[in-house]
PADO-902775 format. One line per 3 residues: for each residue x negated, y negated, z of C-alpha. Coordinates in steps of 0.05 Angstrom, whole numbers. Layout:
X Y Z  ... .
***
This chain:
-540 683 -404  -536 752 -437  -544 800 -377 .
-573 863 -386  -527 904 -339  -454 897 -333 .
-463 892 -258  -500 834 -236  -524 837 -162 .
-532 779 -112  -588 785 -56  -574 732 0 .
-616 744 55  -627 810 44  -559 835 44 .
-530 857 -38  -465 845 -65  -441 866 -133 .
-399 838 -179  -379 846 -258  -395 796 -304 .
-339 779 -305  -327 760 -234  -394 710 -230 .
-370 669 -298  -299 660 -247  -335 651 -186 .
-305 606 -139  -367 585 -119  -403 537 -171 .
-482 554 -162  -457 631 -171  -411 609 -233 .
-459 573 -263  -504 635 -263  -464 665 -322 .
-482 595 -366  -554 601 -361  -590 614 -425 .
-661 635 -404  -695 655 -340  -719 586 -325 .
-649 566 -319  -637 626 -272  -689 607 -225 .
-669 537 -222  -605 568 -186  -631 615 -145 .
-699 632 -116  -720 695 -152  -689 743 -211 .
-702 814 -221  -685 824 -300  -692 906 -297 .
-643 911 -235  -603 838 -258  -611 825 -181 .
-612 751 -160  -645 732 -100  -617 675 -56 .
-662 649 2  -600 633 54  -573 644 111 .
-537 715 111  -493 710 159  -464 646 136 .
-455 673 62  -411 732 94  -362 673 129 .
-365 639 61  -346 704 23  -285 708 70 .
-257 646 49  -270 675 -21  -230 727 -15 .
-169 705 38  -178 619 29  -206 608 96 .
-261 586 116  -290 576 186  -359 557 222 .
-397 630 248  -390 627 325  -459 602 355 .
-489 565 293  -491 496 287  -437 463 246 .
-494 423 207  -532 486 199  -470 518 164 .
-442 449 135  -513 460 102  -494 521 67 .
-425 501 45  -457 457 2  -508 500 -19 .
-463 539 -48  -417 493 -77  -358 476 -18 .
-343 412 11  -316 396 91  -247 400 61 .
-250 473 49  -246 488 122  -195 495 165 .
-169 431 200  -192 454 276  -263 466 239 .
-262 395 201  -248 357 280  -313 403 297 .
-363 371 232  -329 310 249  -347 309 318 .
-413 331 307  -424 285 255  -400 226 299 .
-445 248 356  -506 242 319  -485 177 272 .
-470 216 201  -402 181 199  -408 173 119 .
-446 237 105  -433 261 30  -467 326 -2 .
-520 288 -31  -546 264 36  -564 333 55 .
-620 365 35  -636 441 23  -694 468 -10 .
-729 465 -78  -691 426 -124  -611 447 -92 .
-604 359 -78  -601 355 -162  -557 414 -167 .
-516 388 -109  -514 317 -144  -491 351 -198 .
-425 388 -177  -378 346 -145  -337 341 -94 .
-297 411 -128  -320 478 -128  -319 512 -188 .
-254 536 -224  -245 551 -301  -185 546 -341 .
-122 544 -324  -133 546 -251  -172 484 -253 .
-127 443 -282  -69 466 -229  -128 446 -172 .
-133 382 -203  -59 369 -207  -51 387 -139 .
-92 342 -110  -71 287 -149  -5 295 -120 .
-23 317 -56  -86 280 -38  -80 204 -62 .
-147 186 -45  -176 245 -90  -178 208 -157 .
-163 134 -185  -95 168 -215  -91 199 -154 .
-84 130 -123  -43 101 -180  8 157 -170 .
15 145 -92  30 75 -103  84 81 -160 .
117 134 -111  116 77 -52  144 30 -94 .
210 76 -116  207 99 -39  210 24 -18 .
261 23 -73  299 77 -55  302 55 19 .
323 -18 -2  381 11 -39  404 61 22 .
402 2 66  439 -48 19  492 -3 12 .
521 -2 82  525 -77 73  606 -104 72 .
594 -141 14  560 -85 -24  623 -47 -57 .
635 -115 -84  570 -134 -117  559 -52 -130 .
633 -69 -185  606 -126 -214  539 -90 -233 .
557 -16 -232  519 4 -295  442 -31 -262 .
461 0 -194  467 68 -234  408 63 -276 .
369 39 -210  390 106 -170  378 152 -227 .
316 123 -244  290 134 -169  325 212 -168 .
294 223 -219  220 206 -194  225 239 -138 .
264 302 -178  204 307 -221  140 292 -165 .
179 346 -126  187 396 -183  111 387 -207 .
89 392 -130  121 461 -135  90 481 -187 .
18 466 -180  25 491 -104  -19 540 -86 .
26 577 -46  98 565 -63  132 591 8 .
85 552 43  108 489 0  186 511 15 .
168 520 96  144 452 100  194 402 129 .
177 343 88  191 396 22  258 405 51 .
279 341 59  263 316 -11  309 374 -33 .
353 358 21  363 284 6  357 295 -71 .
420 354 -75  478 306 -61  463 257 -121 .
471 321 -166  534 346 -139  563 285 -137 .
547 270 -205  565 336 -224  640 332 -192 .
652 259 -222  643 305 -284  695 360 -264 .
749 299 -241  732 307 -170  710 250 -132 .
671 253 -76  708 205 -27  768 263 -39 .
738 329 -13  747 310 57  700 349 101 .
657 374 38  651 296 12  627 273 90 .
566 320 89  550 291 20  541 229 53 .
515 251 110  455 288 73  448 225 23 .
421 190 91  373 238 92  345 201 41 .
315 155 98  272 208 118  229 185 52 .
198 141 100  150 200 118  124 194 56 .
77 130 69  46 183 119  11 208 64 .
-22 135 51  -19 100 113  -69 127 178 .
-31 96 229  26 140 212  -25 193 199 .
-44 183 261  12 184 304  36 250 271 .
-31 286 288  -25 265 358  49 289 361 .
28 358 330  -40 367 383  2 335 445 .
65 374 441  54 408 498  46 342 536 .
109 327 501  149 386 529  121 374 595 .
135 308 591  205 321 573  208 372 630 .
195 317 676  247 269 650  314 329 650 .
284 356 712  286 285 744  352 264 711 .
387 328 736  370 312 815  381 241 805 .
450 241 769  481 293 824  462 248 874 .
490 190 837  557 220 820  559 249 900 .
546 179 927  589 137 881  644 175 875 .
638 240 909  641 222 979  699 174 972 .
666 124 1023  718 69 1002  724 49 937 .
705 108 886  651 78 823  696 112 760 .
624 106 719  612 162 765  661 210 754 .
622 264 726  549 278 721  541 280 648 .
561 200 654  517 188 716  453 221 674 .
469 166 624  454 115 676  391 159 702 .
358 147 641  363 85 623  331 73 695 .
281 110 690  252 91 633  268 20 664 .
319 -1 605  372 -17 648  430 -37 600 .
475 -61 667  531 -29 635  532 23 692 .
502 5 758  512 28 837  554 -16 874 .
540 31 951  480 22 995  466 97 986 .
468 81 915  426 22 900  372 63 949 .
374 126 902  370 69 844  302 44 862 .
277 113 877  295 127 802  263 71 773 .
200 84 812  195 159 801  214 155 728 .
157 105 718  107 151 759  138 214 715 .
130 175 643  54 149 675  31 214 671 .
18 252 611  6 181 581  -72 199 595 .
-77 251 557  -28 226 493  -69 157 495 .
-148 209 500  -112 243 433  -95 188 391 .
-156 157 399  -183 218 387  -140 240 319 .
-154 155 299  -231 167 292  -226 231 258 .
-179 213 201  -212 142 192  -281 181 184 .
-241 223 135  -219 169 100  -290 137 97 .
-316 206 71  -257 202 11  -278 130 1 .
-344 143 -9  -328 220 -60  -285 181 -101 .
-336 119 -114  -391 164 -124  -344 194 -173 .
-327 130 -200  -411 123 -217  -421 177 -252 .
***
């Protein structure tokens, strides 16, 4: 549209905002965007509910409020529900305007969830709720992205195709070639600890080669393109799983890279055994199947939400094991009531059998041979299964908890990608 002013004002509820024309055409939000595309007032109106053409003041019908929270994640990239309002009642408005549940913070996408579960919207997509006039077309219409131009929308597209597989079909494709050169990858790590491996790794050094390069070199490049379509790149290096790739991809360089200079890596002594100690890091590409597999999704959710049941729990355990291996080491060998039990000598090696009892292992490499003993042994096994017993509750509440919310996630991406699939 050829706007008459270079300022273009938005009414929403009463309250203005200005913004330059060229702001609206690279509004984040698509029905403000698309504003800038319209060719006559007809168009206009079909966006929003009234248009002043003297004042170029566009007149939204919403909630106010709610547009100021949206405006925040505008400007800063988060977005959370207005205290008070129901999370429908702003979910409403999100999609009003363009944004999708995934926009908002993770503690605000358990809320929706919840709320959504609690009234039996389980599959709920943008085109099941309706707003006024004609907004169900428009919503139709956009997608399950809000609206970038250019450049940036082509890094937001890379970056969730590597960092959401169920975003897109290549999306999908790309998560499954990495599992297969992770399964790879793994198969190789394990094979070579095998006694016949240096053998078989002689007769066929030149496939073994090609087989490792080809896998560092997938994971070189997913890692390097991750980078560099991350929207923030120290929040990409902070993350653990980011480290580890680097981590477990580093030694194959430098070792390739001092078979060049003439030194081999089995002849650096200390520097060549942290080479191999960080190329087992490369088993820690196991976390990767996180990313496509919600049982390990799961599980890590319920780690991150229960680890203060975790500490406690491990509070329990030392607490426990301190008391219990004192008393061990005073009655088995401390006392000297006869024959001292050596396995006893010190605590350190009495917490060893502590453990095991109490989480009721009980190797019977180390056991009590006195009355006193054998008495504190079955006080151990009992406490430590009372100890272990209780922040179960809660761990078992969260799982269950994190379980429903990432498999209606995964119902919801289902459901996107098919509807994108349609059209």
């Amino acid at each position: 549209m050829k706007f008459g002013k270079s300022i273009c004002v938005l009414n929403v509820g009463g309250t203005r905002y200005a913004f330059t024309r060229e702001v609206i055409r690279d509004f984040p939000l698509r029905r403000v965007s698309r504003l800038h595309a319209c060719a006559t007032e007809k168009e206009v109106l079909e966006l929003c509910d009234d248009y002043d053409r003297d004042r170029n003041e566009f007149f939204f019908d919403r909630h106010a409020q709610a547009f100021v929270f949206i405006m925040l994640y505008v400007r800063s990239g988060k977005l959370r529900f207005i205290p008070g309002v129901c999370e429908l009642s702003f979910y409403t408005e999100m999609l009003y305007w363009g944004l999708e549940s995934a926009h908002l913070d993770s503690c605000c996408q358990k809320r929706l969830d919840d709320r959504m579960s609690e009234i039996g919207l389980d599959d709920l997509s943008e085109a099941d709720v309706v707003v006024s006039g004609d907004d169900s077309q428009s919503l139709a219409e956009q997608g399950p992205r809000s609206a970038l131009t250019g450049r940036a929308k082509w890094l937001e597209m890379m970056r969730k195709t590597f960092e959401e597989p169920n975003s897109s079909m290549a999306a999908q494709l790309l998560a499954s070639v990495s599992v297969i050169f992770v399964i790879v990858s793994m198969v190789m790590l394990c094979a070579s600890t095998l006694p016949d491996w240096d053998t078989a790794k002689r007769n066929t050094v030149e496939e073994h080669r090609i087989v490792e390069a080809v896998c560092i070199g997938w994971f070189t490049a997913e890692c390097i393109v991750r980078f560099l379509v991350a929207r923030s790149k120290w929040d990409f290096l902070r993350r653990p799983l980011n480290i580890i790739d680097v981590i477990a991809i580093t030694p194959y360089y430098v070792t390739m890279a001092l078979a060049r200079a003439g030194l081999p890596g089995a002849g650096l002594g200390v520097a060549g055994i942290i080479l191999r100690v960080l190329r087992m890091m490369r088993v820690f590409w196991l976390m990767k199947l996180a990313r496509h597999f919600l049982g390990l999704q799961t599980l890590g959710l319920t780690l991150k939400r229960c680890y203060r049941e975790m500490v406690m729990l491990m509070v329990f355990v030392f607490v426990a094991m301190a008391i219990y291996s004192a008393l061990a080491q005073l009655l088995e060998h401390g006392l000297d009531l006869g024959a001292r039990n050596n396995d006893y000598a010190s605590i350190p090696a009495a917490a060893w059998w502590v453990i095991i009892s109490m989480t009721t292992v009980g190797y019977g490499d180390v056991y009590p041979v006195t009355v006193g003993g054998r008495v504190l042994g079955g006080m151990c096994v009992v406490s430590g299964i009372v100890l272990l017993a209780l922040p179960i509750t809660f761990i078992y509440h969260s799982f269950v908890q994190c379980y429903n919310e990432l498999k209606l996630r995964s119902v919801r991406y289902a459901r996107s990608l098919s509807t994108s699939m349609l059209r």
